[in-house]
N, C-alpha and C positions, 0 to 999 in steps of 0.2 A: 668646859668654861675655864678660861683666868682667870687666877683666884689671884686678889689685887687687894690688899691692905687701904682701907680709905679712913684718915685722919680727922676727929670732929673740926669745924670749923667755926669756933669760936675763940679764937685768940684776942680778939681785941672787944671792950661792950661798946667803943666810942666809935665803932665800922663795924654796926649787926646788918646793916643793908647790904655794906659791900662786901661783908663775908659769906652771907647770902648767897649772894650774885655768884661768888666767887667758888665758892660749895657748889652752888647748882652746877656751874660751868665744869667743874673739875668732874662731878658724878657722869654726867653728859658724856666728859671726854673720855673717861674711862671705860663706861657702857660704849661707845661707836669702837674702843678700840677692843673690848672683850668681843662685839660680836665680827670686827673685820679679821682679828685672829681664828677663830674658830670656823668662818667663813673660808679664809685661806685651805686650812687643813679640809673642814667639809668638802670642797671642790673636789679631796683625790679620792672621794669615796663615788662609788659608781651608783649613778641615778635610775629610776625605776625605768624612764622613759630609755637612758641608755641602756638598759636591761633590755629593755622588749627589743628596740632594735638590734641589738646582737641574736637574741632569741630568734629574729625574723630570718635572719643572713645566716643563723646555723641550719634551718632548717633548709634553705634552698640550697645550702651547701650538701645538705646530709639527703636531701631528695636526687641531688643528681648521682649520690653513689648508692641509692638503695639502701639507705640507712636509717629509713624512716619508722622509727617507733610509735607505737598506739597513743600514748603519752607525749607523745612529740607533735604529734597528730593534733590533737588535742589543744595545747596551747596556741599551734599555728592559728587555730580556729579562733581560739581565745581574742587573741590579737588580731585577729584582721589580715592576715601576713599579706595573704594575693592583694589587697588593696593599696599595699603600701609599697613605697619604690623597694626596690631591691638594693641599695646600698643608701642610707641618710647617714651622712656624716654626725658622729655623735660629740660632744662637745671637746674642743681640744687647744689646749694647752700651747698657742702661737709663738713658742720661744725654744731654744736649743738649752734651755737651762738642765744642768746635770738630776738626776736624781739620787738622792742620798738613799741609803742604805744602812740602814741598824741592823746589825743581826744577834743572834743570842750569845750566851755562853756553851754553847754546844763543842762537840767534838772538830778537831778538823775536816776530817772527811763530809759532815755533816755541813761545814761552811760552803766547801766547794761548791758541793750541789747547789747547794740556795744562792751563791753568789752567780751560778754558770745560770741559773732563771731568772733573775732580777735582770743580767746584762744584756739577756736575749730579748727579755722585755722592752729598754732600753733603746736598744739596738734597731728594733720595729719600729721604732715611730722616731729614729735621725736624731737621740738621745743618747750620753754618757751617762756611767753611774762611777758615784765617788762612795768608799765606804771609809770606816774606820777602824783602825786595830781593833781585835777582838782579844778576852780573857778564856778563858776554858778547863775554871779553876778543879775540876775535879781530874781533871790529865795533868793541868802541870803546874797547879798552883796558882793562888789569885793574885799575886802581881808579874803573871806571866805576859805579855802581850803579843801577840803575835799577827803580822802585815802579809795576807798573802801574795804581794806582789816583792816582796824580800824571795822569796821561795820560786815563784813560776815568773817565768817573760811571757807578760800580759797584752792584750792589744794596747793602743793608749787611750779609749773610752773605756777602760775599765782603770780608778786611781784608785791610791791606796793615802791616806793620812792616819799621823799619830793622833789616838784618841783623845789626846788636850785639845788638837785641832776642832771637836765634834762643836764648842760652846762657839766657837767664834763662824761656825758658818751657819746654824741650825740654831731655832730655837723650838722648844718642846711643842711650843702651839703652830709649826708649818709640817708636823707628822701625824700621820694616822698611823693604826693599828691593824693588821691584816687577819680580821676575825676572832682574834683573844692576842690580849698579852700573855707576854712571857717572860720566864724570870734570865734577866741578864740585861734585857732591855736599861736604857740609861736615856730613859727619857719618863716624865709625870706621866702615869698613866689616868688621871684625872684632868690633866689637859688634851692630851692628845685621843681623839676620839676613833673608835673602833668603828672598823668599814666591815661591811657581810662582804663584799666584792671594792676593787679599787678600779678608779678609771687611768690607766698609764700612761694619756693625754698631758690628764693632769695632775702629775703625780710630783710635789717637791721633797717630801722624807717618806719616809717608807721602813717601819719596824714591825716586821714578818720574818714567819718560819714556815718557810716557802716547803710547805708538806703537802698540804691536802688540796690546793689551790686547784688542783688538775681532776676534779671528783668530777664523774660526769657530768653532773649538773651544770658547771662551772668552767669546764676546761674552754668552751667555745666564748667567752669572754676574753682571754686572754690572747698576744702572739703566741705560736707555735716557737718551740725548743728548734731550731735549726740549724743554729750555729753550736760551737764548742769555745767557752771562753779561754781554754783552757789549748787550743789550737793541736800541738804538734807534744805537748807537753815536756816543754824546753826549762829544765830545771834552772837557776842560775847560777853561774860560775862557781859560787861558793860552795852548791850543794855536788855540783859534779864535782869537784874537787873532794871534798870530804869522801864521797862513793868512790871513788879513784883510788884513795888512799887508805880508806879503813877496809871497804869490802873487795875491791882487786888486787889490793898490793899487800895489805895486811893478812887478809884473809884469803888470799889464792883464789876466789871464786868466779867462776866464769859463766854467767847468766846463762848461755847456752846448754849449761850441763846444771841448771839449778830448778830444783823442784819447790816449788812455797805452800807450805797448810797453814792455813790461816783460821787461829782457833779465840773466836771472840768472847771474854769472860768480861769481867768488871760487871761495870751495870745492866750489862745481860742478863744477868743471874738474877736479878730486881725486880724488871721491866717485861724483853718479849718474853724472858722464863718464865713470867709467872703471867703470862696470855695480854700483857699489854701491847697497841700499837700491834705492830706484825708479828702473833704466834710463833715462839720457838721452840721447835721439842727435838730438835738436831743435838748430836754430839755437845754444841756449845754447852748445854742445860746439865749434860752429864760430870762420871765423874771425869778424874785424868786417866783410868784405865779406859772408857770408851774411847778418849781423844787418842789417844796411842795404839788401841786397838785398830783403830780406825787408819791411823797414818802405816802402821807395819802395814796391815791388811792390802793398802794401796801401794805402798813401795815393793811388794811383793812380786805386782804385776809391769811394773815399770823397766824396759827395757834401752838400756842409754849404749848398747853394744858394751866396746869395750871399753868403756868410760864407766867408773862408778859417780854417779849423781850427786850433789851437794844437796844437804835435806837442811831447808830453811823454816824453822817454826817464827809464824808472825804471832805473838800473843798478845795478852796482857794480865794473861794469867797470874798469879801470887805466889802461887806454893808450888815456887820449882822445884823443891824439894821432892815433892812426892810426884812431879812432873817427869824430873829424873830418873826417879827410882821404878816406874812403869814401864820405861824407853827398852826394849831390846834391838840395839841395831846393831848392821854388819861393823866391822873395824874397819873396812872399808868407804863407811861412809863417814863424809864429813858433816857433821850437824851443830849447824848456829842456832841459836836461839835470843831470840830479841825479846825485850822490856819485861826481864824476869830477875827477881831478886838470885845474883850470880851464884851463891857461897856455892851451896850442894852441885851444882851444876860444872864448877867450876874443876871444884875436886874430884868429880867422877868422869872426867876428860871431857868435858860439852867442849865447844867456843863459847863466850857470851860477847854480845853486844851491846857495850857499855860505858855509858859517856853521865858525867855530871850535868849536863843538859840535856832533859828526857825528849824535848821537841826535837833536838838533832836525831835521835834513835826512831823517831819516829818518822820524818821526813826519809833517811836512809830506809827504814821500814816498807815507806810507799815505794820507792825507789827501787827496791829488790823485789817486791811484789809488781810493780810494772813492767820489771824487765827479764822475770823468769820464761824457764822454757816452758816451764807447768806453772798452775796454780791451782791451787784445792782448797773449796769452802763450805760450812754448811749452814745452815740455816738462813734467817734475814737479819741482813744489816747493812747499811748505808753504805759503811767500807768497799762492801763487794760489787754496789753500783758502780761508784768512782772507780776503782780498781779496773773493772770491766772495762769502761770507757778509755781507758789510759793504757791497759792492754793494749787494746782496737787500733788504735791509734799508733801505738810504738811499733805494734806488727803491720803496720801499714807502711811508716815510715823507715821501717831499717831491711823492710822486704822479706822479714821471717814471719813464720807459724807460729805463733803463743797461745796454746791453748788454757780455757779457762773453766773451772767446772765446779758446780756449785750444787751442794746433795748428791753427786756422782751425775750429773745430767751436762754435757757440755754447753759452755754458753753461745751463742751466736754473735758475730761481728755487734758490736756495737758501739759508734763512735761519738753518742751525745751519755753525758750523766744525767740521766733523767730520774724524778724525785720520786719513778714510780717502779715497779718491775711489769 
């Protein structure tokens, strides 16, 4: 509900009639306008009868490949399914109007994903989506902003605006909520009402964290992930430029001879370390002696001929200090290491990777982790979806072999970032 300020009306005793009149008329107009708002936003929540009908076209979908559960079974019955036509147009949204896009204060990688689902969503039903800058204050600080269409060349159904822009196109009561808020959102969450399911019809704002949308229950509601918004993953000028200059020219490294371990700490250590979300009991959870156990152990078996290998650690580790001091590597090898406090690392011959703008290290970060000859990861996390996808995709496009491996299990081609494994 609108929550709307309404003023007594008694200003004048010699007009009790017409202020009356004038009180009733203003309550009136205020109640038709609280409930056409709320009615606006209701509409992009998915209705029960829209429910059953998808419920009916999943099962005739999932009968013609033998996919039919006892449970599934069940409901068909529930509903009547053979009685009812096999496709009923469920309510939709007769206009080309964009869909907006709130997302949270989440990591970058964690953007992509959510951003590559919303626009596929989009996409399905002859729809753009417009988002707006996002903050990601525990990576780089709360008046950081960051547009990822500054970073990737985007189709042009997918826009980017600064977040001042958010007041002048949206207001808090034309958005719903994608099953709970979340903190980053920059919308009332007292106005804007939580949907179990959204109908993408009718959808004008949309503040979701596009995670669990895909549960089986749920997944046959939605378009399928088909497309990649992310295409060919064409960095822009500025960021090949920078890769050009700090990690080929500066640092001599040649993707074809670069190995990447990619060892994720920060709020790992919080969160799946401690059994939230997706379980982690990989290397990330350990100390720095497992992680370098870990990485000697592999470069061991690694044969680059007569080429010694460039050995890239992606971190976000803290204590490179002690990070350092576990490292036995050949003097043969060159070892960069990104987004680690330099000192120790610096003095005991590392490279480090290091700029006064942590987003630039990070951007470079994905950039070398896309384009290595190897990449080695373990446990779960978001990073290594995207990563995978942006592999698939580069070894597609440049005609090379990038292998990817994740717990020591190679991963297979895969060219959508999907929000699942």
């Amino acid at each position: 509900m609108v929550k709307t300020r309404i003023f007594p009306c008694y200003t004048c005793d010699y007009a009790i009639k017409a202020s009356f009149r004038t009180c009733y008329l203003f309550f009136v107009m205020v109640k038709v306008t609280i409930l056409f708002q709320t009615s606006i936003a209701s509409c992009s929540c998915l209705t029960s009868d829209d429910r059953d009908i998808l419920d009916c076209a999943a099962y005739h979908d999932k009968r013609m490949h033998s996919k039919v559960s006892k449970s599934l079974v069940n409901r068909w019955e529930e509903l009547k399914c053979s009685s009812s036509p096999l496709i009923t147009p469920i309510q939709r949204k007769q206009s080309t109007d964009p869909i907006y896009y709130l997302s949270t204060d989440e990591g970058f990688a964690s953007h992509m994903v959510q951003y590559n689902v919303i626009w596929n969503w989009a996409v399905a039903v002859n729809r753009t989506v417009i988002t707006f800058d996002f903050r990601a204050p525990d990576h780089y600080g709360d008046s950081y902003y960051i547009s990822v269409c500054d970073i990737f060349v985007l189709p042009e159904s997918f826009q980017c605006l600064g977040r001042e822009k958010q007041k002048e196109r949206i207001r808090d009561s034309d958005c719903v909520f994608l099953r709970h808020t979340w903190r980053g959102f920059t919308i009332n969450p007292s106005i804007a009402p939580v949907c179990e399911n959204v109908n993408v019809y009718n959808l004008t704002c949309l503040a979701a964290m596009l995670f669990d949308w895909d549960r089986p229950d749920s997944i046959h509601l939605y378009p399928p992930i088909k497309y990649d918004l992310f295409q060919n993953y064409t960095f822009q000028p500025f960021y090949d430029r920078l890769f050009h200059n700090w990690i080929v020219k500066s640092y001599n490294m040649n993707m074809d001879n670069t190995v990447v371990f990619h060892w994720r700490r920060g709020d790992q250590l919080l969160t799946r370390c401690k059994g939230m979300f997706e379980p982690d009991n990989s290397v990330n959870c350990g100390s720095p002696q497992d992680f370098v156990g870990a990485v000697n152990k592999t470069t061991a078996t690694l044969d680059f001929g007569a080429a010694n290998p460039a050995i890239y650690i992606s971190t976000n580790e803290g204590n490179s200090s002690t990070l350092g001091k576990y490292f036995s590597l050949s003097v043969t090898h060159t070892t960069l290491i990104s987004i680690c406090n330099p000192d120790y690392l610096r003095s005991n011959g590392y490279i480090i990777l290091q700029s006064s703008n942590k987003f630039k290290i990070t951007i470079l970060d994905i950039m070398v982790s896309c384009r290595a000859k190897l990449f080695y990861a373990w446990g779960a996390s978001i990073f290594h979806r995207f990563i995978r996808s942006c592999r698939s995709k580069v070894a597609l496009k440049e005609g090379k072999e990038l292998k990817t491996f994740v717990d020591g299990r190679k991963q297979a081609f895969d060219p959508f970032p999907r929000n699942s494994d």
